[in-house]
Every structure is written in structure tokens, then in C-alpha cells.
C-alpha positions as CSV (number, residue, x, y, z in Angstrom):
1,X,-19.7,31.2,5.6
2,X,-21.1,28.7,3.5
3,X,-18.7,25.9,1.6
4,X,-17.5,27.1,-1.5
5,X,-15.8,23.6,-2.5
6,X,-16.9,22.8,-6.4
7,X,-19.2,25.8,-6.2
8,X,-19.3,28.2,-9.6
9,X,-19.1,31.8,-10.1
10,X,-19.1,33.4,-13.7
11,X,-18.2,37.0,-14.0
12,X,-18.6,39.3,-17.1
13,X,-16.1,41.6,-17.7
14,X,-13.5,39.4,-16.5
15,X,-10.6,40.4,-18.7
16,X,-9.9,43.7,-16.6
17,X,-10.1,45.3,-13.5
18,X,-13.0,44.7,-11.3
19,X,-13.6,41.8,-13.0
20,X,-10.7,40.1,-13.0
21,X,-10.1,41.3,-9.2
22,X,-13.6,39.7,-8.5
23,X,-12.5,36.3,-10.6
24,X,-9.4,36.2,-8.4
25,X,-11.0,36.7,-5.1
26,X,-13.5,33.9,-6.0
27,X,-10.8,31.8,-7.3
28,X,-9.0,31.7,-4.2
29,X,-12.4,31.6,-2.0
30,X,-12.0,28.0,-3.4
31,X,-14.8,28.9,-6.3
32,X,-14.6,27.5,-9.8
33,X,-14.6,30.3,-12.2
34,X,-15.9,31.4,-15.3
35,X,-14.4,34.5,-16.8
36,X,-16.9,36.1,-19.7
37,X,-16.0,38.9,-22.0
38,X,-15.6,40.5,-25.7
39,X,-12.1,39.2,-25.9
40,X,-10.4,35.7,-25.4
41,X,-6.8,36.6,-25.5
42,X,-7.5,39.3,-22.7
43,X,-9.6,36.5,-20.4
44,X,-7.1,33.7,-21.1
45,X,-4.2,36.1,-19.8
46,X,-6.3,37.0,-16.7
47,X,-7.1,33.9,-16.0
48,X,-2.8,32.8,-16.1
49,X,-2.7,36.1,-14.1
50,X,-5.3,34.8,-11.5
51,X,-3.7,31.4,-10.8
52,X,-6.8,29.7,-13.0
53,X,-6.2,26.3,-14.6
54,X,-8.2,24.5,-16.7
55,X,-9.4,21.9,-13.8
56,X,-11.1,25.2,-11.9
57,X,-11.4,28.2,-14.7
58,X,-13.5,28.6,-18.1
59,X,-12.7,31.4,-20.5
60,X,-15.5,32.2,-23.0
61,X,-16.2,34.9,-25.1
62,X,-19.5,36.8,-24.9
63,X,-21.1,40.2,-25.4
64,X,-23.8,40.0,-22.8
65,X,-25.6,42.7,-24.6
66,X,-26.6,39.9,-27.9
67,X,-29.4,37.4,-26.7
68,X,-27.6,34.3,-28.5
69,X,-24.3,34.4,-27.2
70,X,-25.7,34.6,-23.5
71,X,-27.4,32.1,-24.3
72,X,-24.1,30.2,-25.8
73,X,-22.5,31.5,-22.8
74,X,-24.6,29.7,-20.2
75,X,-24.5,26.6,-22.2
76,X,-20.5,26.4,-21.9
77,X,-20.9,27.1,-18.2
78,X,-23.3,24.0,-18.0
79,X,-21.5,21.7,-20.3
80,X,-17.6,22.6,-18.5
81,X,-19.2,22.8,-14.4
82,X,-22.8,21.7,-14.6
83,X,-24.3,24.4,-12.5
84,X,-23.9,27.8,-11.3
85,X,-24.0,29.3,-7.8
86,X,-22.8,33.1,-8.2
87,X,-23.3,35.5,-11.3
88,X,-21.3,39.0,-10.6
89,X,-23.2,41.2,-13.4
90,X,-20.1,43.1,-13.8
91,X,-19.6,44.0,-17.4
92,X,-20.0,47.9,-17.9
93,X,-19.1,50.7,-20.3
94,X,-20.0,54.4,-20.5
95,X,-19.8,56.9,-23.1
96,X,-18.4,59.9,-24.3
97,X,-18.3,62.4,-21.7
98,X,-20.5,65.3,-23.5
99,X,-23.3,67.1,-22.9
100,X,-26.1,65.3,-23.2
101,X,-27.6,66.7,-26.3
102,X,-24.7,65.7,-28.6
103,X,-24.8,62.1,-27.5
104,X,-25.8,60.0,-30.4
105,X,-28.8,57.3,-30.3
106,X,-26.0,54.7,-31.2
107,X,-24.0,55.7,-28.1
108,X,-27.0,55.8,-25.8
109,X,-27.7,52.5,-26.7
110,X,-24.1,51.0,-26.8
111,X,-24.6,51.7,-22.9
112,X,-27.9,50.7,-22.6
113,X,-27.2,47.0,-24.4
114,X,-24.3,46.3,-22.2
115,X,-25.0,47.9,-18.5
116,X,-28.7,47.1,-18.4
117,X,-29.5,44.6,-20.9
118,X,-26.6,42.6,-20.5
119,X,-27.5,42.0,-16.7
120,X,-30.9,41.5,-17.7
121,X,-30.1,38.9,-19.9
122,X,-27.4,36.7,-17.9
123,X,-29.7,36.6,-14.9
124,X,-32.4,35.5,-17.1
125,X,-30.3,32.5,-17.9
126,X,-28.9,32.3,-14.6
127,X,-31.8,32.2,-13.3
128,X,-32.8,29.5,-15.2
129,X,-30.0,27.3,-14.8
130,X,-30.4,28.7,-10.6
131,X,-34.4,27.2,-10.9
132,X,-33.8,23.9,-12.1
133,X,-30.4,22.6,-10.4
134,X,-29.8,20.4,-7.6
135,X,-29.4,21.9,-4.8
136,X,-31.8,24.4,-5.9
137,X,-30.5,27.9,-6.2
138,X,-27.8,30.9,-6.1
139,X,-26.8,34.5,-5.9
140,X,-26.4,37.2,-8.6
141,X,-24.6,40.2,-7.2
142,X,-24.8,43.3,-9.7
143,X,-21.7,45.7,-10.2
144,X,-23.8,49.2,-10.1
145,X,-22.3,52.2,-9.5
146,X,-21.9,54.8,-6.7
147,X,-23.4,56.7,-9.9
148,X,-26.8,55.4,-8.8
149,X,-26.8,57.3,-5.9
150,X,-24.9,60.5,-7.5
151,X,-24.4,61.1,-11.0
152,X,-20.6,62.9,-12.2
153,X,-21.4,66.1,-15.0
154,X,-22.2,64.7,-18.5
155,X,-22.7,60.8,-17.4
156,X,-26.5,60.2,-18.5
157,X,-26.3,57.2,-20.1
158,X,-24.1,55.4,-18.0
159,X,-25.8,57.0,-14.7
160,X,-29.6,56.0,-16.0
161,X,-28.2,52.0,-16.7
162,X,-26.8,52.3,-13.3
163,X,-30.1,53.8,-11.9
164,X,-31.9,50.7,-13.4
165,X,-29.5,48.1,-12.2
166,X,-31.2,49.0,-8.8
167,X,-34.4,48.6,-9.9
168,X,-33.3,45.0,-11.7
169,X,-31.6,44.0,-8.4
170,X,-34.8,44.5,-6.2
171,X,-37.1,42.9,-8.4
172,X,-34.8,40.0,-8.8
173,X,-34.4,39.8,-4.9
174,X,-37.7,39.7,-4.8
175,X,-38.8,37.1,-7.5
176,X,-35.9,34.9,-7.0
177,X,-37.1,34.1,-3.5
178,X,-39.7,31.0,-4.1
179,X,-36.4,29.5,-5.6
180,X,-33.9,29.8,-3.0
181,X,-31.8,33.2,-5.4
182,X,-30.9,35.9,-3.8
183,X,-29.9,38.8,-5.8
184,X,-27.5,42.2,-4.7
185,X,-26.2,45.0,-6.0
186,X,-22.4,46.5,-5.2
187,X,-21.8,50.3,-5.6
188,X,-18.0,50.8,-6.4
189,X,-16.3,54.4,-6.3
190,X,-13.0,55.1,-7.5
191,X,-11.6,51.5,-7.8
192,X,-8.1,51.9,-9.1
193,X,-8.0,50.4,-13.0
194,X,-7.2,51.7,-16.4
195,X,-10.8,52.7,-16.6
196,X,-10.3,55.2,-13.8
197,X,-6.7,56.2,-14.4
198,X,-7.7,59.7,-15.4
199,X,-9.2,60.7,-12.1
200,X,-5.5,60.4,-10.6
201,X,-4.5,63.2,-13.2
202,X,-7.8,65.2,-12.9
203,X,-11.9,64.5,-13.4
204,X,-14.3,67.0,-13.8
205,X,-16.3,67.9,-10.7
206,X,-19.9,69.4,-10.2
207,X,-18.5,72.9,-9.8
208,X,-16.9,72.8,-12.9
209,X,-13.5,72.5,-11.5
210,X,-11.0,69.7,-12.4
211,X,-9.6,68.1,-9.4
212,X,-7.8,64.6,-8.5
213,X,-9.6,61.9,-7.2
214,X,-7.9,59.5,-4.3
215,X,-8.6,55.4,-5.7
216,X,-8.4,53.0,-3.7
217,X,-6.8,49.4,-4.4
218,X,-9.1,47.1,-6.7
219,X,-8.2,43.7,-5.0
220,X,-10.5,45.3,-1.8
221,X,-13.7,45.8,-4.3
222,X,-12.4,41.4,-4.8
223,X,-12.8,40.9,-1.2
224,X,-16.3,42.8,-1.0
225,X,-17.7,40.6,-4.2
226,X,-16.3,36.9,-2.3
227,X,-17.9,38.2,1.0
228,X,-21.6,38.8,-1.2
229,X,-20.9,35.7,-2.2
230,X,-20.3,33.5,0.4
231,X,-23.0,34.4,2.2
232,X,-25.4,31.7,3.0
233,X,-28.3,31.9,0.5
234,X,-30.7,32.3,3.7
235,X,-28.5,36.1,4.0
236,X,-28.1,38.3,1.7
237,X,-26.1,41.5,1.5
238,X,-28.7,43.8,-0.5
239,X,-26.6,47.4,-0.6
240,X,-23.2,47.5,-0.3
241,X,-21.1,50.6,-1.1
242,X,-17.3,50.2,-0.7
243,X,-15.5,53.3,-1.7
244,X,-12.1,55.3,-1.9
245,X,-12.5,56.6,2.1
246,X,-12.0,60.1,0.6
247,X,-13.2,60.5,-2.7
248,X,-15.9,63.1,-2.7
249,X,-19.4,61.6,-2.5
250,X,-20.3,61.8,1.4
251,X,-20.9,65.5,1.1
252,X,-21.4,68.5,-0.8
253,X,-20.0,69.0,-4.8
């Protein structure tokens, strides 16, 4: 594995769940970390929660689907650690689970800004910062979703973004290569947070029926981010899936 020492990693969505399991994980992989998201009191708790100081964390608010404060975000990254190693495109949100035809073009695109154009935009800036650094370089893993393999009944806005993350992460490990970035994309199923709480209790299936789902422990999805990134930037992990072993995906609905 490569040396983490003085290495930074930013997450987005790091006030929560994956995020803030990610944050921790890279925290304690000896990363400094930057912990984005909407709200401050929520990241400055997870960041007390994580073990962060000021000496190796950074709190900043951002909603990665607005251009300027992506922008303002990268610039506190630069100004508080001077460079960035690891991006984990993490922040997500779906919508109202309803058919299709009553979703409104406001909550299409409240799914759209965040899940697509939000990873779009902070690997733009990462990928700047990744260009023009010394040493030259860095990794952007992308949270997708075993939802871009399978979609779950009345999901088509968040299923589409997660769709598209795919395509984002290829074309990024594909252009990033002339400057030493490698890009990947994690597929999570059934990570146990308050997001997926209701699948203990009972989630709609493709047959109609409402069944529980099992979840598996969030700190594990942690692990699987911090082993993307500490991967020397001559390897890179492309696909990973890590699921709840029996959730049902591997098979028929």
C-alpha cells in the first residue's frame, strides 16, 4: 500500500453514514480529512465522532450540486492542506418513491444536481487541483449504486444518476491517465444507516411484495473506500461491489 502520511482525502456527504464511515476509515488510514456537506453542525459532530482534530480534519459546508461553492470548497481544501490525493464522490439523494409519471421536474432535477452533477463538478476541481500539484496526481473513487446494475420499483431518478456515475467514472479513468488520476466507482447495497433503516421493517420488491432486507454494518463499506484508496496510483480498483451477502440482487426478483 502506498504511504498515506500528510496525504488528503475530501468526502461529500460526510455528515452521515457512508460518508462519515468513509471519513473515519481514512482518518485512521493515517489520511487528513476533509468532511463536505449541506450542514456544519452535522460535519463538525462527525468529525468529534470520528476522532478528527483540527491539526488532521476540515469541516466545510458545500452543496456540490452549485458551481460556486465547489469551487469555494476546493479553495478551503487548498488553503487548510495544500493538495488533494483522494476525492470519494459520495454525496447522494433520491426522491420520492412514485411512479414515474407523477415525479415533478423539480424533483428529477433535485437528484440530478446532487448525484450526477455534483460528482461532475468536484472532480472537475479535483482534477484540477490533481493536474497541477507536486507530486502530480490522485484518485476519485465514486459512491454509485448497486442501482446501476439493477434498479428497485419507482427509483428513475436516482437509478439514471447512478447509471451515469458509471459512465463519468470510465471517462475520468480514462482522461485522468496522462496525469497520473485514477478514477473508480464503488457499488454499495444495503449499507446499514438512517437512509436504509426502512428496509429492516420492509421495502418494496419487483414482485410487488414488501419484504425485509438483511444490511450489513456501514464501517465495512469504510474499509472498502480506504482499500480504493490506498492503492498505488499505478493500480486501480475500477468495479467494486461490496454488498449485504444476502440481500437480494445475485438472482431473480
Amino acid at each position: 500500500m502506498s504511504q498515506t502520511h500528510n496525504k488528503v482525502a475530501l468526502v461529500t456527504g460526510a455528515g452521515a453514514g457512508i460518508g462519515k464511515a468513509a471519513a473515519k476509515a481514512l482518518l485512521q488510514g493515517g489520511y487528513r480529512v476533509v468532511l463536505a456537506g449541506r450542514n456544519l453542525a452535522k460535519l463538525e459532530k462527525a468529525m468529534i465522532d470520528i476522532g478528527g482534530s483540527a491539526e488532521n480534519c476540515l469541516a466545510v459546508t458545500c452543496d456540490v450540486g452549485k458551481p460556486e461553492e465547489v469551487k469555494n470548497l476546493f479553495k478551503a481544501v487548498k488553503e487548510g492542506f495544500g493538495r488533494i490525493d483522494v476525492l470519494f464522490n459520495n454525496a447522494g439523494m433520491g426522491a420520492p418513491a412514485i411512479p414515474m409519471e407523477d415525479l415533478s421536474y423539480e424533483q428529477w432535477m433535485n437528484v440530478l444536481n446532487v448525484n450526477l452533477s455534483g460528482a461532475f463538478l468536484c472532480s472537475q476541481e479535483a482534477i484540477r487541483m490533481m493536474k497541477t500539484q507536486s507530486p502530480q496526481g490522485g484518485r476519485i473513487i465514486n459512491n454509485g449504486s448497486i442501482s446501476a446494475h439493477a434498479p428497485r420499483p419507482l427509483s428513475a431518478p436516482y437509478t439514471a444518476t447512478k447509471h451515469a456515475i458509471t459512465g463519468l467514472t470510465k471517462t475520468i479513468a480514462l482522461d485522468g491517465r496522462p496525469f497520473n488520476i485514477a478514477c473508480g466507482q464503488i457499488d454499495i447495497g444495503n449499507a446499514a444507516t438512517e437512509m436504509t433503516e426502512p428496509m429492516a421493517a420492509g421495502i418494496l420488491q419487483a414482485d410487488q411484495s414488501v419484504k425485509a432486507e438483511p444490511r450489513m454494518d456501514v464501517d465495512h463499506v469504510g474499509q472498502a473506500v480506504l482499500h480504493m484508496a490506498q492503492l498505488p496510483l499505478e493500480s486501480n480498483i475500477l468495479s467494486m461491489t461490496i454488498m449485504a451477502t444476502n440481500m437480494p440482487f445475485v438472482g431473480r426478483g
